[in-house]
N, C-alpha and C positions, 0 to 999 in steps of 0.2 A: 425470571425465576418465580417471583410471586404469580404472576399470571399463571405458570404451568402448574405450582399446587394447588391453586384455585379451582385449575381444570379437572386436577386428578379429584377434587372434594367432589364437583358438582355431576362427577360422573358417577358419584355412589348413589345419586337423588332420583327419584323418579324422572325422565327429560322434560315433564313439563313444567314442573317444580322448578328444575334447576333452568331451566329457561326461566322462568319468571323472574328469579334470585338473580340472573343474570341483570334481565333491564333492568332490576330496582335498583345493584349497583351501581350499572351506568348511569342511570338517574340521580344516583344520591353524588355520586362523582361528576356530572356535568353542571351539578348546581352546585359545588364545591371546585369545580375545575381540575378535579381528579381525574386519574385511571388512564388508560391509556392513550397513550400524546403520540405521532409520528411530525416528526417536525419536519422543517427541510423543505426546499423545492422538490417536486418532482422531476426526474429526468425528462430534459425538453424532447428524448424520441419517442416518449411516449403520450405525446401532446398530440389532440384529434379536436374538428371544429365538427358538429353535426347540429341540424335545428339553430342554428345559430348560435350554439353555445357552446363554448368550448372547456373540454373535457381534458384536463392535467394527466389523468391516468385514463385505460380503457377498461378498468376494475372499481365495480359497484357493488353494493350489497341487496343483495334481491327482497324482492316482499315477502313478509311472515318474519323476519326477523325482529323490526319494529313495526310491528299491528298498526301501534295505535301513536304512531308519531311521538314516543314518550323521551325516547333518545335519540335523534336524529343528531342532533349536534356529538355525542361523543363516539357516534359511529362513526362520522367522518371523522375524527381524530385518532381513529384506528388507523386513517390512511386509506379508505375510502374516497375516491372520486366525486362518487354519486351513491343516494341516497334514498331507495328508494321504501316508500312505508305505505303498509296497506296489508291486503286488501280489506277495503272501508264500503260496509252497506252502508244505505242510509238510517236504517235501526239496527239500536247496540242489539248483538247476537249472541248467545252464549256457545254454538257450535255443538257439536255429536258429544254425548257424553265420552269422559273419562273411564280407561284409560285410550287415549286417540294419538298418541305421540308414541312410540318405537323406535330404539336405535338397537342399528344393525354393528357390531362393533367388529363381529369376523370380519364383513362385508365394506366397512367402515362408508354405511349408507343408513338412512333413515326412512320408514314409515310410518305417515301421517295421514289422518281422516278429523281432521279438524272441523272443516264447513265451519269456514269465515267467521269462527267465533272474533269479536272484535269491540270497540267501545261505541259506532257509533258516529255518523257526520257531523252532529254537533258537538260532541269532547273532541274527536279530531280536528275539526274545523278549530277550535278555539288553542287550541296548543300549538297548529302550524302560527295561527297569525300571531303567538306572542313571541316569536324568534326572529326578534328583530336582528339584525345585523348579521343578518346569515352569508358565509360566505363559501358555501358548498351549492352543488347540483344537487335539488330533491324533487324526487318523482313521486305522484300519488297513485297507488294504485289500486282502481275501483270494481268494486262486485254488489252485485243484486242480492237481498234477503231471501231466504230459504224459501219462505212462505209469502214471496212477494207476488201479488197478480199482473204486475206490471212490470216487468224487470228492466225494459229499456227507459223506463222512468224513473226507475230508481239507476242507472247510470248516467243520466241526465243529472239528476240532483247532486252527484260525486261531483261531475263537471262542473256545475253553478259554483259549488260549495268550494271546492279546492281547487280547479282550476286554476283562479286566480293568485292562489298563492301558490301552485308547485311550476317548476319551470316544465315537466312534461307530463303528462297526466297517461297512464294505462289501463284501455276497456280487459280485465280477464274475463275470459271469456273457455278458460283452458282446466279450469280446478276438478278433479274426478268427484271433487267429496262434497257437491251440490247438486242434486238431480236432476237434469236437464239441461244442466249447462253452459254442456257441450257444445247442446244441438245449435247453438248460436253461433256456431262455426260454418254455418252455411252460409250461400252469398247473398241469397235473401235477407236472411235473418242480418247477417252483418252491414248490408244497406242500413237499412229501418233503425239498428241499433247506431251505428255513426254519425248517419243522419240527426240522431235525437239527440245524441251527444255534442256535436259542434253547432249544432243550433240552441243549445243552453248554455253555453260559455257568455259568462255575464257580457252585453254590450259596452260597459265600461271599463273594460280589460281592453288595452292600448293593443297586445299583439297576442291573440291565443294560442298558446300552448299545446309543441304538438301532438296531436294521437297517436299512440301505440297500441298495437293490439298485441297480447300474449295468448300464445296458441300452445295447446298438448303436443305431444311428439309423438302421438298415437295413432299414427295414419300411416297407412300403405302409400306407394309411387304415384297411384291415380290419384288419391286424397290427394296427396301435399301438391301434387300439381294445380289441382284444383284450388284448393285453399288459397295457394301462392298467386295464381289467376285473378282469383277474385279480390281479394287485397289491394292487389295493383290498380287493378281499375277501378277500386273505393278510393283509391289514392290515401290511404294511410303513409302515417310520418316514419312510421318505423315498427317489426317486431319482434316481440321477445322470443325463440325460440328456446327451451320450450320450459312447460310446467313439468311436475312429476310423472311418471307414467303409474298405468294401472298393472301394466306386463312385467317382464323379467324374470322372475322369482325361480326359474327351475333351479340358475346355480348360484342360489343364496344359500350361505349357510348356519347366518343366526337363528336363534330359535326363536325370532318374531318374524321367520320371512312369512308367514302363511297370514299374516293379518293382514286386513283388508285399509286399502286407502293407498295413498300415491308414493310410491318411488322415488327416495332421492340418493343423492353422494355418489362415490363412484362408481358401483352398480351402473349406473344411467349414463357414465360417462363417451362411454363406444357409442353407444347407439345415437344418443341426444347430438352424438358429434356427426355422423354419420348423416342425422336428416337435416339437420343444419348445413354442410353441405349440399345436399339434393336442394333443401329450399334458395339455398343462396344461388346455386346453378339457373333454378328457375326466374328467381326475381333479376339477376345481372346484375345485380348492384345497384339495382336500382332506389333501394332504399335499403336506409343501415338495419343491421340487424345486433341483436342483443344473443349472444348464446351466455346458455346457461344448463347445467347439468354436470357433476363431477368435476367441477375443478377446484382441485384440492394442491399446484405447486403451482410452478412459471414454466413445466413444460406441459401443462395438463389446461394452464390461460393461452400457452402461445398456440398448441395446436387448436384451439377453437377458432385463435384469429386468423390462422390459415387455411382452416376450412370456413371462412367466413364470415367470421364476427369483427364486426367494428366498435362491438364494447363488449363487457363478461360480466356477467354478475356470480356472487358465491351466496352460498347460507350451510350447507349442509357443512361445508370443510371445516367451518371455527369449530363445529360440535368437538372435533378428533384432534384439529391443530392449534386452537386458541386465536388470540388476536393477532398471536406475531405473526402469522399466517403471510398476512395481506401485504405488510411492507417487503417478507420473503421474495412474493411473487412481482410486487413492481420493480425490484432492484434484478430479479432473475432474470424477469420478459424483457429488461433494457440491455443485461448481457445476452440472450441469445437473437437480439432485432442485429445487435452489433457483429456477432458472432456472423450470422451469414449474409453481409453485407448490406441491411436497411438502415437507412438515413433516417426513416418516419417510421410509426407503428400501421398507417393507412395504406403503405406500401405493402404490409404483408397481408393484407385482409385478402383472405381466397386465395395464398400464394401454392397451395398444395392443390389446386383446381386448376 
């Protein structure tokens, strides 16, 4: 009940405002041992091993939610699996001016043009290593400065820096709201960039951490074929599909759909599911995949893992549903793996394919 009037306060706020207000509480409550607790095991059918590390639930919290690794600990205590925080250049960035955050509340989706404002690989780097006794899954996930002349050096330096403390580390390579990006979506460009990346993972890291790449959902059937192609043969650990889109807008109907920047919530949810799909068709299973895009219940996580996800991350849904959100959706997606007869949550990944 507190949580929901909280929600309904921070919805009067500008969204970036009230995002900030958001992690300082979690902040001031993770160093107090406040705020939101989900106790309890997880239900074992929704226990998955992938990378060698095994994942209690297949529901994560995607990057942008914590930037800047400031609450990672009370984000898993939402009931979070996994953890993932980023995207982190190597220099702190202050991003596109204000106002660059939009929620779509008809739409109950959001548009952002952020460009990775963020604090920086040295205050991140120094926050992951003081959480000792961690005992959640945390992902780092990494991006190039705006104004970087070397970009796959500056995903090199993510890797040195945090590699060694995240259990998986993610090249984006997907954000619309950095100029060029993209184009690192090629299979050229993604050699030379992986390359750079797993040859800076410190030497005295026992087992390295594996690569993910998070890719747009902004490609045609030949694109995603090809993308899907060339991935495989990079031998990537796993990807995230996808980031926000740049498309959609004709049947928006808030009065910020015509801003410019990336797509997210349910809006994105058909579509993102949709190429998710085609890509899992493509790759075979060959390597796990992350969907992400509108999932906002337990029938909106389970159908992603049937068209192919072997884990889900959220961010845009707490905006509309709070924290209770996330324990809704593990206790739902355990009734319906039961409901149509799965024993494991691995069993449904791609069941609707």
């Amino acid at each position: 009940m507190i949580w929901d009037l909280g929600l309904a306060l921070l919805r009067r706020l500008d969204p970036e405002t009230a995002h900030r207000l958001t992690i300082r509480t979690l902040s001031l409550g993770q160093s107090m041992g406040l705020g939101p607790n989900v106790s309890g095991d997880p239900d074992p059918i929704l226990a998955s091993r992938h990378w060698n590390i095994d994942f209690p639930t297949p529901l994560g919290v995607a990057a942008g939610f914590d930037k800047n690794a400031e609450v990672p600990r009370s984000a898993a205590r939402m009931g979070f699996s996994f953890v993932e925080i980023g995207s982190v250049t190597p220099q702190p960035q202050a991003g596109n001016e204000r106002p660059r955050l939009f929620r779509l509340p008809d739409d109950r989706g959001a548009i952002n043009r952020n460009g990775f404002n963020n604090d920086g690989l040295d205050v991140v780097t120094r926050r992951l290593a003081a959480l000792d006794d961690r005992r959640f899954i945390l992902g780092a996930n990494l991006g190039a400065n705006k104004d970087s002349a070397d970009r796959i050096a500056d995903y090199a330096a993510g890797m040195a820096a945090l590699g060694p403390l995240a259990d998986y580390v993610v090249v984006n390579v997907s954000s619309p709201n950095t100029p060029g990006l993209r184009d690192l979506q090629t299979h050229e460009a993604l050699s030379a960039l992986l390359e750079g990346v797993r040859q800076a993972c410190p030497t005295s890291t026992s087992t390295p951490p594996p690569v993910l790449v998070k890719i747009a959902p902004d490609f045609d059937d030949e694109g995603l074929a090809t993308l899907a192609e060339a991935l495989l043969a990079l031998d990537v650990d796993g990807v995230i599909l996808g980031n926000t889109t740049v498309g959609l807008r004709d049947t928006l109907k808030s009065p910020h759909r015509g801003e410019i920047g990336g797509l997210s919530g349910q809006p994105l949810f058909d579509f993102s599911t949709s190429q998710l799909a085609k890509f899992y068709g493509h790759v075979g299973g060959r390597i796990p995949l992350i969907g992400v895009g509108g999932i906002d219940s337990a029938e909106t996580a389970y159908t992603k893992i049937r068209n192919g996800a072997s884990l889900i991350q959220l961010y845009t849904g707490l905006i509309y549903k709070g924290p209770g959100l996330v324990p809704r959706i593990t206790t739902g997606l355990a009734e319906l793996l039961r409901r149509d007869g799965f024993t494991n949550i691995s069993d449904a990944v791609g069941a609707d394919l």
